[in-house]
C-alpha positions in Angstrom: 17.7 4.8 19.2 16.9 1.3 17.4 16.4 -1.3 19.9 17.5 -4.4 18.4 16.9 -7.7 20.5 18.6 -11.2 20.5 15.5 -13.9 20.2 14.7 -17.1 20.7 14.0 -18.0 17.0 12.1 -21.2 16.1 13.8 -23.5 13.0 13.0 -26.2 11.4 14.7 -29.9 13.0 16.7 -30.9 10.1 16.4 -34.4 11.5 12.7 -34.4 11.2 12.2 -32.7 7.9 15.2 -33.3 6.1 17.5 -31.1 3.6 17.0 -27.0 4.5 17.1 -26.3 0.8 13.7 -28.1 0.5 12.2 -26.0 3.4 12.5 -22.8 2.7 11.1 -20.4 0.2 11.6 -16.6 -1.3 9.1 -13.9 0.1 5.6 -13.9 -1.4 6.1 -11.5 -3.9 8.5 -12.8 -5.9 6.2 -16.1 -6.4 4.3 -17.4 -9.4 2.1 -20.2 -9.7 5.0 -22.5 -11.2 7.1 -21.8 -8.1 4.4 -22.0 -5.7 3.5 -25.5 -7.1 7.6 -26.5 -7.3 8.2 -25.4 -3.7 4.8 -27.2 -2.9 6.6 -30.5 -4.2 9.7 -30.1 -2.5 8.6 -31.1 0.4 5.3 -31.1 2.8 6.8 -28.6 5.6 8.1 -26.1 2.7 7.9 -22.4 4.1 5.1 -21.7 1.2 2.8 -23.8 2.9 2.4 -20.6 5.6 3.9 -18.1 3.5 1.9 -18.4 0.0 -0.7 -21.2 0.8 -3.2 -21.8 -2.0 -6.5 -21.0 -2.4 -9.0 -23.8 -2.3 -12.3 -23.7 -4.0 -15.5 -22.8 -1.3 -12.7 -21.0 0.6 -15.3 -18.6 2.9 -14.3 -16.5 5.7 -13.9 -19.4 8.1 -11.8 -21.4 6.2 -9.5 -19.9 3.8 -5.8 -19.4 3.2 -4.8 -17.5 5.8 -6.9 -19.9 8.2 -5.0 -22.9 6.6 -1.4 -21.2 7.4 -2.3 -21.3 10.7 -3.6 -25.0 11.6 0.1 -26.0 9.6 1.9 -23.4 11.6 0.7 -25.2 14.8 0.6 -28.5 13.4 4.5 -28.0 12.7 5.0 -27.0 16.0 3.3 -30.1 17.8 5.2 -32.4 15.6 8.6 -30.9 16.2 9.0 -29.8 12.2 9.5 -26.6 13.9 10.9 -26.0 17.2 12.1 -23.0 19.3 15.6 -22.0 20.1 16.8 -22.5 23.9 18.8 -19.3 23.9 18.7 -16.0 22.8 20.4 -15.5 19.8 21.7 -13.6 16.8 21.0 -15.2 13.7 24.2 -14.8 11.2 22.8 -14.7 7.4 25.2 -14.9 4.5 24.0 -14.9 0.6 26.3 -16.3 -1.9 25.4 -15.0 -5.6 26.2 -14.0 -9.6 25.1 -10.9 -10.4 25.7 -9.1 -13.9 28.4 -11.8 -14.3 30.3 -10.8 -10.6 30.1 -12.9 -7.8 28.8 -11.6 -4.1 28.6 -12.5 -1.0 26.4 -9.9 1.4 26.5 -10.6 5.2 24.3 -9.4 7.8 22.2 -10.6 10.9 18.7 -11.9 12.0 17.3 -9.7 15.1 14.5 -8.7 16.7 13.9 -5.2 16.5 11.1 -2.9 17.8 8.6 -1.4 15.9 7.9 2.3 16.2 5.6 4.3 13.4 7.3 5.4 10.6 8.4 9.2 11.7 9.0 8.8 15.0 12.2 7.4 15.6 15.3 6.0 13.9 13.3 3.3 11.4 12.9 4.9 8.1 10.9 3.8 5.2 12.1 4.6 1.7 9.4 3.4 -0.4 6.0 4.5 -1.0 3.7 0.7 0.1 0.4 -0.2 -1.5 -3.1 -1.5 0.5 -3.3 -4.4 -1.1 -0.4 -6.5 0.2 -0.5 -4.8 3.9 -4.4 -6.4 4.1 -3.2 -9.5 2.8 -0.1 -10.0 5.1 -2.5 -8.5 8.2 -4.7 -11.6 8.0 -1.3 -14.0 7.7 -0.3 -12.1 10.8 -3.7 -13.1 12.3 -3.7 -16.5 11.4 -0.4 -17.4 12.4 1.3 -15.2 14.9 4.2 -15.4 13.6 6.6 -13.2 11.5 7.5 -16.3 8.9 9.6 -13.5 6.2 11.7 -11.1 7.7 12.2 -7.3 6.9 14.8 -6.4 4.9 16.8 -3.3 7.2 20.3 -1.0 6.5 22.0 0.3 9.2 25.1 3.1 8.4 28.5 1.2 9.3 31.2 2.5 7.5 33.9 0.6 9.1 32.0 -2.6 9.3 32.3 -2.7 13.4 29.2 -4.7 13.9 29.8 -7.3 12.1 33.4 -7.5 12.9 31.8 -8.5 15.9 30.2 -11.6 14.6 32.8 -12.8 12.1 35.3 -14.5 14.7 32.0 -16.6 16.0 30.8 -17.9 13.0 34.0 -18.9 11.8 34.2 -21.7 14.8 31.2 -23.3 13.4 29.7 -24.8 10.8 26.8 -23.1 9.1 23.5 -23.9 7.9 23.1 -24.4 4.2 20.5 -23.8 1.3 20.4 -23.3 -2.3 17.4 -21.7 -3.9 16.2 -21.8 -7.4 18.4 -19.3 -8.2 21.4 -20.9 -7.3 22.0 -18.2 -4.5 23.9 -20.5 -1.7 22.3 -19.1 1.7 24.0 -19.6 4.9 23.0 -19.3 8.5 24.8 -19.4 11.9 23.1 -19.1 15.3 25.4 -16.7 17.7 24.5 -17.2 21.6 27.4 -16.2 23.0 25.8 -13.1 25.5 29.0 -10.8 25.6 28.9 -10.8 21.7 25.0 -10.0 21.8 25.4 -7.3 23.9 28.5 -5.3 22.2 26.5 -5.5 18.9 22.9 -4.4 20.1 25.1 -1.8 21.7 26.9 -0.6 18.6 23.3 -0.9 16.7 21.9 1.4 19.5 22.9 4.9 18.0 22.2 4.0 14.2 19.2 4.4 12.4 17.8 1.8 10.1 16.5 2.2 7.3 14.3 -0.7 5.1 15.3 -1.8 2.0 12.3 -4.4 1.3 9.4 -5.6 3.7 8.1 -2.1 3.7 4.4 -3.7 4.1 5.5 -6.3 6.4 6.8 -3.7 8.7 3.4 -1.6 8.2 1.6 -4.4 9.0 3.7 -5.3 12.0 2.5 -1.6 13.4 -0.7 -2.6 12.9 -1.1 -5.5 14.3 0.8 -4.2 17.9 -1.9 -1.8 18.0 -4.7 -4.8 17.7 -3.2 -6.8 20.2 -2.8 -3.4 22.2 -6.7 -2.7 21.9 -7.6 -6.7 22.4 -5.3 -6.5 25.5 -2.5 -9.0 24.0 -0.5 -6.6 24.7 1.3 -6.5 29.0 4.4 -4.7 28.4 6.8 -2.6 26.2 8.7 -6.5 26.0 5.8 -8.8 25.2 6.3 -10.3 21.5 4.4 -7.7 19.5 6.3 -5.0 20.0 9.0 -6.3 17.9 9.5 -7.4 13.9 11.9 -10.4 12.6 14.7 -8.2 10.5 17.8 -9.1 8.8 20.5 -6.4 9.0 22.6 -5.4 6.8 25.8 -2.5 6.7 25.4 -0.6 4.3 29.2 -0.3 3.2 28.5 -4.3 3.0 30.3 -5.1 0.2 28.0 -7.4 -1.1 25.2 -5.1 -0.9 24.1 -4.3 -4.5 21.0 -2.6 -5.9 19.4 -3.5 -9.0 17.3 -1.7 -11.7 14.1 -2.0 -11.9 12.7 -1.3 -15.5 9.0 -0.7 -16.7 6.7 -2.1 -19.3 4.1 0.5 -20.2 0.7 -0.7 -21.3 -2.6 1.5 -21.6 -1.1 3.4 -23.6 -1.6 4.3 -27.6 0.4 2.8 -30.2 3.4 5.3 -30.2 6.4 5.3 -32.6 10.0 6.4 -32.0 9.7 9.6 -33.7 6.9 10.4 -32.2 8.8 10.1 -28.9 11.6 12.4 -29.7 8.9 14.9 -31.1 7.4 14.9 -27.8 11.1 14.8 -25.5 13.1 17.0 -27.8 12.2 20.1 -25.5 13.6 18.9 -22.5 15.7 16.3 -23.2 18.6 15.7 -25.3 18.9 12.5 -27.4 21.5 10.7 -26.9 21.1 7.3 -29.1 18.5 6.0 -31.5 19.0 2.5 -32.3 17.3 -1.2 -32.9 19.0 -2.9 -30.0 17.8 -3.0 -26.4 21.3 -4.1 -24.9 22.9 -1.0 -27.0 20.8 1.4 -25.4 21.2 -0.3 -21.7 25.0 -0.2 -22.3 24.3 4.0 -23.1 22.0 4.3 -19.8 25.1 2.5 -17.9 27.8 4.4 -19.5 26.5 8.0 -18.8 26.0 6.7 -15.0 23.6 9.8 -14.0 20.0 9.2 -12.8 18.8 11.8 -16.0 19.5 9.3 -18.1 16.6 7.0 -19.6 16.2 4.1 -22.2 12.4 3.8 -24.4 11.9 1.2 -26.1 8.7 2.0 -28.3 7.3 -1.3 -29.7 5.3 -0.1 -32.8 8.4 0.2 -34.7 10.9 -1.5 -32.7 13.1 1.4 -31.8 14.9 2.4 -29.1 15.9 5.6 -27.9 18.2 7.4 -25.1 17.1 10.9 -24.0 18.7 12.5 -20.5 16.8 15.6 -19.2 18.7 18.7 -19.9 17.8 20.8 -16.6 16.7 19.4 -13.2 14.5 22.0 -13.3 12.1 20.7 -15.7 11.3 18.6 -12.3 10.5 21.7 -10.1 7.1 22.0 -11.4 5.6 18.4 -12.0 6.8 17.8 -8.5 6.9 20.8 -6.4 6.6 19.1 -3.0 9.2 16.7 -3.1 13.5 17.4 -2.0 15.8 17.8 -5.1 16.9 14.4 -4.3 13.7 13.6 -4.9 13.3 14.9 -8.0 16.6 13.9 -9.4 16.2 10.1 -9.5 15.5 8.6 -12.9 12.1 7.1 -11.7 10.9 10.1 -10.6 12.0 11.6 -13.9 10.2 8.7 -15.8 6.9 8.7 -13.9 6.4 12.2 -12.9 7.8 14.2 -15.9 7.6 11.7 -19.0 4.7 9.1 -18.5 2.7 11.3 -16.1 2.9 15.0 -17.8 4.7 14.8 -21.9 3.3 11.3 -22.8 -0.3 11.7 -21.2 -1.0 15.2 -22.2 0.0 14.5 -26.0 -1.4 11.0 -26.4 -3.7 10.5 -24.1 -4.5 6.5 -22.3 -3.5 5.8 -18.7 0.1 4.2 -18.4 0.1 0.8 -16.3 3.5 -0.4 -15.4 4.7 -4.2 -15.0 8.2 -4.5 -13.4 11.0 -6.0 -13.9 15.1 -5.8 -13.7 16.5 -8.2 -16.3 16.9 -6.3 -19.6 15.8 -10.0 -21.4 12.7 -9.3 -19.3 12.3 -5.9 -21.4 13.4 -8.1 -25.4 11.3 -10.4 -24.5 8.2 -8.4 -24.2 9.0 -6.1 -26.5 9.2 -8.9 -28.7 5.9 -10.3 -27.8 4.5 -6.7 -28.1 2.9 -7.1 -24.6 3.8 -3.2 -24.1 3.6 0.1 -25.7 6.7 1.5 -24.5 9.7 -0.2 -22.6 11.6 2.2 -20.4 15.0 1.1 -19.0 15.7 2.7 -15.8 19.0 3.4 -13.8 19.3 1.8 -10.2 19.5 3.9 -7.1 22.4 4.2 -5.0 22.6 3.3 -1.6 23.3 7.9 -0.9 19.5 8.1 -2.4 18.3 5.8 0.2 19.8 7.0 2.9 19.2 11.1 2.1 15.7 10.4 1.1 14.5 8.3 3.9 16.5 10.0 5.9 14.4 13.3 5.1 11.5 11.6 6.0 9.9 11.2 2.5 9.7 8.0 0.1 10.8 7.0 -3.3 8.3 5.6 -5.9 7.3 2.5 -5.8 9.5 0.1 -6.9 12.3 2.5 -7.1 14.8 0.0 -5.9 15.2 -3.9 -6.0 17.9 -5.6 -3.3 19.0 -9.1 -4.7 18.7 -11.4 -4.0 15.2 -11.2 -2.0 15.5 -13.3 1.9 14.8 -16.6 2.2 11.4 -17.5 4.3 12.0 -20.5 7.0 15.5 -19.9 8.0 14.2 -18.8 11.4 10.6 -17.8 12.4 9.7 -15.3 15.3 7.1 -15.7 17.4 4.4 -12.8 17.9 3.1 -14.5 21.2 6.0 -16.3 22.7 9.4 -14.5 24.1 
């Protein structure tokens, strides 16, 4: 069973620091220099001052980044920027945004939930994490003692009972508001009332959850409950560590949408378009060959089947659509994985086309940049910063759940949840209940 907790989150005094919009941030991974500096200027208790903090030249292992997060952590604290919530709550998140020209709103809630390893109880992962990021958000977790972005979790609700829970509360009050850059409106209402609490971390008992972003937080959050276990930090199965900040989410949520998440291939040779359908014609058919990228998007879209690919090969400026014939052709390149597995159009892409068709004719070693907005693709395709553009269908929410649920993971980046969560609507505490 998931055991979800009501907290005592810790939020910025709006009376103190001023409009929420200029306090909070989007998750480190989403952040460029630009934005870093922008959010930087928006105000001097901005979430990115703990979630991204700069680098400073003669940083050394005693004073660094991480070190810096957690002096303004604490310093936010003993001024009252941030303070701590007097009763255990819920935390009500609502995301107003335009997607793909349609408007959403996706509803779900801030808990506390508590970490298990990945395999051994009802929180599944669904994509494969990288080192890098799990090191890096380790030492933040050091510094700080604090979970300052929360994980991103989906729990199966059909009916929407949970949050039909929540909804008549919320309504009584008004919420807390901020606009990002994006122009996503974010809303947030604190729910304390105890009989609510306990009928919804009753529903959420049976359910499993399953992450749709924060994979590496969550990692992280395992590892560093074992530290504090092995430093002694650690009295009980209640103290702080045993838990992770998460937003939840149903996944029948309306609102909840899943976008693509297309690559630009580099390391590769010069390759032309016929050269590509010389080298796909065996497996797959081809289904377009054009000169324009939103043409052959509008083809991926239309067939609606994850065997269904868009290249974009930028020596010529040609675009094909090619959808694998037989399944099978996956069997081989990937005999370890579920048919599930080996059905989804990333899988397809990296496995059976950029790993297998495209290294063993041409040789070079593909590195991928990511990203989901087909201008993204035009525009570097235009600039010729790839070899080869590959448009990708999303996964579905049935993916997610059959994949995870069967205890394996998708590719990186095999899915992308917008918009991302907000850091600094609430803060949980890895030290204090």
């Amino acid at each position: 069973m998931a055991d979800i907790r009501a907290f005592r989150g810790f939020r910025y005094d709006l009376g103190k620091v001023g409009e929420l919009s200029h306090v909070v941030a989007p998750p480190y991974d989403v952040i460029d220099e630009a934005l870093q500096q922008k959010l930087y200027d928006l105000s001097p208790v901005n979430a990115i001052r703990v979630e991204l903090t700069k680098p400073e030249e003669g940083d050394d292992e005693d004073n660094n980044r991480y070190t810096r997060a957690g002096q303004t952590m604490r310093d936010w604290l003993a001024s009252g920027a941030v303070t701590q919530d007097t009763a255990r709550s819920l935390y009500v998140y609502e995301q107003e945004f335009t997607a793909e020209g349609q408007t959403f709103t996706r509803r779900g809630f801030f808990a506390r939930v508590r970490l298990e390893p990945f395999g051994e109880g009802k929180i599944y992962p669904h994509e494969q994490t990288m080192s890098g990021p799990k090191a890096d958000r380790l030492n933040l977790y050091r510094a700080t003692n604090f979970n300052l972005s929360p994980v991103f979790g989906l729990y199966p609700d059909d009916d929407g009972e949970v949050f039909a829970k929540l909804e008549p509360l919320i309504r009584k009050s008004p919420p807390r508001v901020a606009t990002d850059h994006l122009g996503v409106v974010n809303r947030l209402w604190v729910v304390t009332d105890q009989a609510t609490i306990s009928q919804v971390i009753g529903l959420m008992g049976p359910k499993s959850v399953f992450i749709a972003d924060g994979h590496h937080r969550y990692e992280t959050g395992v590892k560093y409950l074992e530290e504090q276990r092995a430093a002694g930090q650690v009295p009980d199965d209640e103290a702080a560590p045993n838990f992770c900040l998460m937003m939840l989410v149903g996944m029948s949520d309306p609102g909840l949408i899943i976008l693509p998440t297309h690559r630009l291939v580099s390391g590769l040779p010069p390759i032309t378009s016929d050269r590509l359908q010389e080298l796909l014609k065996d497996l797959f058919t081809i289904d377009h060959v054009g000169d324009d990228a939103t043409a052959a998007w509008e083809h991926v879209q239309m067939d609606g089947s994850q065997l269904c690919l868009g290249f974009g090969t930028v020596a010529d400026g040609k675009w094909v659509v090619a959808k694998l014939r037989d399944p099978a052709a996956m069997d081989g390149v990937a005999p370890d994985q579920s048919a599930e597995w080996r059905g989804l159009g990333v899988s397809i892409l990296h496995k059976l086309v950029l790993d297998r068709i495209i290294k063993d004719a041409v040789g070079g070693e593909a590195k991928c940049q990511y990203v989901h907005l087909l201008k993204e693709v035009t525009d570097a395709v235009a600039a010729k910063s790839c070899q080869l553009a590959c448009l990708v269908p999303p996964a579905e929410m049935e993916h997610v759940e059959s994949i995870a649920g069967n205890l394996e993971k998708m590719p990186p980046k095999s899915t992308y949840f917008y918009p991302k969560l907000l850091t600094g609507l609430v803060y949980n505490s890895l030290k204090k209940d």
